[in-house]
C-alpha positions in Angstrom: 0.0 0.0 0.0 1.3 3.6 -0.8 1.0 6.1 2.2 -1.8 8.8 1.7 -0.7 11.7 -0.4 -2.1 15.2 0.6 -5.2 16.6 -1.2 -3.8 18.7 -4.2 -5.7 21.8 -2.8 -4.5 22.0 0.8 -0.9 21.4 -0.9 -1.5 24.5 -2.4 -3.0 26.4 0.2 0.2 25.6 2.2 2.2 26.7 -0.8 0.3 30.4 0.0 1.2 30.1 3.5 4.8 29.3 2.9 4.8 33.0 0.5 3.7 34.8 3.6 7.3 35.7 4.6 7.1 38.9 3.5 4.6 40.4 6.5 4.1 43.5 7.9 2.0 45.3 10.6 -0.2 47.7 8.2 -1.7 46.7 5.0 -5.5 47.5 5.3 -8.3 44.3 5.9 -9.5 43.9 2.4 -12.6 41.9 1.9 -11.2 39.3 -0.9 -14.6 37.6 -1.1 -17.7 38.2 -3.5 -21.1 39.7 -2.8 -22.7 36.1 -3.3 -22.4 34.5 0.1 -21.4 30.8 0.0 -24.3 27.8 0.7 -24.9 26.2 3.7 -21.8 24.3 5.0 -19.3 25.1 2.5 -15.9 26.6 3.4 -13.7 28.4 1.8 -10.1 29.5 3.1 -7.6 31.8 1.6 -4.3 33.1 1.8 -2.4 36.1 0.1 -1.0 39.6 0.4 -1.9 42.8 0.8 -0.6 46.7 0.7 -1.6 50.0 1.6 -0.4 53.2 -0.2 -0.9 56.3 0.9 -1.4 59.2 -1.7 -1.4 62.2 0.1 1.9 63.7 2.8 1.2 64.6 6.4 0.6 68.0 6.4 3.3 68.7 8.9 6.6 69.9 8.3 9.1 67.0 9.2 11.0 67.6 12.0 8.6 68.9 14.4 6.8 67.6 17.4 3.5 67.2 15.5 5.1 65.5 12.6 6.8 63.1 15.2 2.8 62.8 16.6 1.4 62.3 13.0 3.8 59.6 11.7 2.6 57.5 14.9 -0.2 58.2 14.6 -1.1 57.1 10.9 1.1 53.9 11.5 -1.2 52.5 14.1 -4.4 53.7 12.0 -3.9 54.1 8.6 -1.1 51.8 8.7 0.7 51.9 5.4 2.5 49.1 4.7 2.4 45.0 3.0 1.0 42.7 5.0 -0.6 38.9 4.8 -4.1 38.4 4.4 -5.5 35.0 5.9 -9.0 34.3 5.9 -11.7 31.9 6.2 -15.9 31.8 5.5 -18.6 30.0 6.2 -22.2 29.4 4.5 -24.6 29.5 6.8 -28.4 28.5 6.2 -30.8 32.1 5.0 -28.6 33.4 2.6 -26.2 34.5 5.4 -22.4 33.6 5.6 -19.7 34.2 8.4 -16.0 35.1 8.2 -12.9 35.0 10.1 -10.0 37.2 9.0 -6.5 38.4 10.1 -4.5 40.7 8.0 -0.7 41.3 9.6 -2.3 43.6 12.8 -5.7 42.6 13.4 -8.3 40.2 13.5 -11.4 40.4 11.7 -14.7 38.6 12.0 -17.9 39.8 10.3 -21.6 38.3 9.1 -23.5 39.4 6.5 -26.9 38.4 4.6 -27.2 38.7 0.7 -30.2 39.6 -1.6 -30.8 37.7 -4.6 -31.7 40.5 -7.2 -31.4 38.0 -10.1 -30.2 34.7 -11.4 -26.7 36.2 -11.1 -26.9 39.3 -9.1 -26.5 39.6 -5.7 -26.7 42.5 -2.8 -24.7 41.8 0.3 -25.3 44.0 3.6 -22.1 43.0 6.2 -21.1 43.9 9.7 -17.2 43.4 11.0 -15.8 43.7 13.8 -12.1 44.0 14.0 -9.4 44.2 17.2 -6.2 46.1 16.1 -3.3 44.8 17.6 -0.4 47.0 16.9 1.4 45.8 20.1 5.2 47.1 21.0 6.1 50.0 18.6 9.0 49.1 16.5 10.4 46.3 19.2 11.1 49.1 21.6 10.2 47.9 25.6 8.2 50.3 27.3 5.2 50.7 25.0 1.9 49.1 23.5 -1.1 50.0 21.6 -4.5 48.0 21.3 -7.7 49.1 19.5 -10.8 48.1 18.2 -13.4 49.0 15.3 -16.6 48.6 12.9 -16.9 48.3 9.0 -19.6 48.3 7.4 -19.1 46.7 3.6 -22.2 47.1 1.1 -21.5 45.1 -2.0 -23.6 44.7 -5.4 -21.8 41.9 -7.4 -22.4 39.0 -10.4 -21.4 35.5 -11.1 -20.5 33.3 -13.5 -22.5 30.1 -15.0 -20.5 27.5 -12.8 -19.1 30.2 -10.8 -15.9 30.4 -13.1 -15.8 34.0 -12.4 -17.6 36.2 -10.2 -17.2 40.2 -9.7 -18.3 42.6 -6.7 -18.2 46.8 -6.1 -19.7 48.6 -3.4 -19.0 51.3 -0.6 -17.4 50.3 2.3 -16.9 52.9 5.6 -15.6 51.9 9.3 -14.4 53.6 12.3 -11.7 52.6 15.1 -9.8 53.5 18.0 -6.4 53.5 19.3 -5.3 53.5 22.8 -1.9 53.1 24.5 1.8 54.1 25.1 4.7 54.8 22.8 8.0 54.4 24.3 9.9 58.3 24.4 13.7 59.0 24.1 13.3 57.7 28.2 11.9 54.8 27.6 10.9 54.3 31.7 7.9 56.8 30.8 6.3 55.6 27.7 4.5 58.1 26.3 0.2 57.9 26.1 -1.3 57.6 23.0 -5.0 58.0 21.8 -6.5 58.3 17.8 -10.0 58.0 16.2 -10.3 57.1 13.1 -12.9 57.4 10.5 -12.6 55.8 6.9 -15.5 55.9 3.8 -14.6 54.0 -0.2 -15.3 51.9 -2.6 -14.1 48.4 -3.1 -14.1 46.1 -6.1 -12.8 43.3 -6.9 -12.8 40.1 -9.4 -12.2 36.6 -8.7 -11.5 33.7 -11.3 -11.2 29.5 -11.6 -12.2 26.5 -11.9 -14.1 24.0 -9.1 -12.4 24.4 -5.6 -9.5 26.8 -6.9 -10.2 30.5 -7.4 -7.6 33.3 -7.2 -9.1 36.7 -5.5 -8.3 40.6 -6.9 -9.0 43.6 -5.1 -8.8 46.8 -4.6 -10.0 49.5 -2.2 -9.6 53.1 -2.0 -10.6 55.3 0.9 -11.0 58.3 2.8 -9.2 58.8 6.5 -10.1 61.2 8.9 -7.4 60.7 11.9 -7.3 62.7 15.0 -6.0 61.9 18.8 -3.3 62.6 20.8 0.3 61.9 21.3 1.4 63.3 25.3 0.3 66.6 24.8 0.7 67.0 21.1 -3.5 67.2 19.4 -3.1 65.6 16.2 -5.8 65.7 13.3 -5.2 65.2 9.4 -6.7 63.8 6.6 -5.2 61.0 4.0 -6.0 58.8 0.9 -5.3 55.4 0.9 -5.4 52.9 -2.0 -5.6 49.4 -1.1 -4.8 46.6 -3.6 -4.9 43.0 -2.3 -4.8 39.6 -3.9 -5.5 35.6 -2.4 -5.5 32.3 -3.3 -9.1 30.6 -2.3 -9.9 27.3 -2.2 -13.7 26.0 -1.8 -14.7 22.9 0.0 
């Protein structure tokens, strides 16, 4: 007898996994999934990448105390950066459908509920719920930051015959909080940190294959309204982000 050989598809999903080397602690939490939600009992899980661009400077000038502020501030809520995407969802009976996500700093999980409109059109209406977990600023001791957040994601999409391909677009908006320390240049009186942050976009995104194998393209471009507090430095700027992402999703 020959020893069991692994199913093709969770040899590739580990493949994914293996190209996950190349995290970060930003990114954004794109959605990666369709507006169609999944039937009863089947899973899907995914793995892949993604980045977060900003497109507009701190308004600042660098070198001062508020530019000091507004750089750590927009890393622990706009966070630009690359980061891994991981995810995993859930069909669940009533045209509803459950996820699990975590994308380099937090975890995500979100339910949603989709309207047929027709024979391949969909409206989804979601709710997530994400904790940010930006823990010790840049491996210094003396300093954490935790948060938390909503999104709300409202996607119009179609599918495919067979579901070889299937493509979504919709607004998406969210808020979140920061709270914490950052270590100062005396590192024995970490400095308290506090942000809100408020986000609106659009997403889209296109996802093609065959059976159980489907590869996921995104992308997302919003709208951040940051403001909070570093010590006694106020802080409040705006920013536009672009948020490309991309996954490898396998159906089962």
């Amino acid at each position: 007898m020959h020893p069991p050989t692994a199913h093709p598809q969770l040899r590739l999903f580990a493949l994914a996994l293996c190209a996950l080397g190349v995290g970060g602690c930003g990114g954004g939490a794109p959605l990666l999934h369709p507006a169609h939600v999944l039937p009863p009992g089947k899973v899907t899980l995914g793995a892949g990448l993604s980045g977060r661009p900003v497109l507009a400077a701190l308004p600042s000038a660098p070198g001062t105390d508020k530019a000091l502020a507004e750089s750590v501030l927009q890393d622990r809520t706009v966070a630009p950066a690359v980061a891994p995407w991981v995810g995993g969802r859930v069909g669940i009976a009533g045209s509803n459908e459950a996820g699990l996500t975590y994308s380099g700093r937090s975890v995500r999980l979100d339910g949603r509920h989709a309207f047929t409109l027709t024979k391949s059109v969909a409206l989804s209406m979601g709710l997530g719920g994400e904790m940010i977990l930006s823990g010790r600023p840049n491996g210094d001791e003396g300093g954490s930051v935790l948060g938390g957040g909503l999104d709300v994601p409202l996607l119009i999409g179609w599918k495919s015959t067979g579901e070889l391909y299937s493509g979504w677009i919709g607004p998406r908006a969210g808020i979140s909080w920061v709270r914490g320390t950052y270590p100062t240049v005396e590192l024995n009186k970490p400095t308290t940190l506090a942000g809100e942050h408020v986000r609106v976009g659009m997403v889209a995104g296109l996802r093609l294959g065959f059976r159980h194998v489907h590869v996921a393209l995104e992308i997302g471009g919003d709208w951040h309204a940051v403001s909070g507090r570093l010590g006694a430095t106020d802080i409040s700027f705006n920013q536009f982000s672009l948020t490309p992402a991309g996954a490898l999703i396998l159906g089962f």
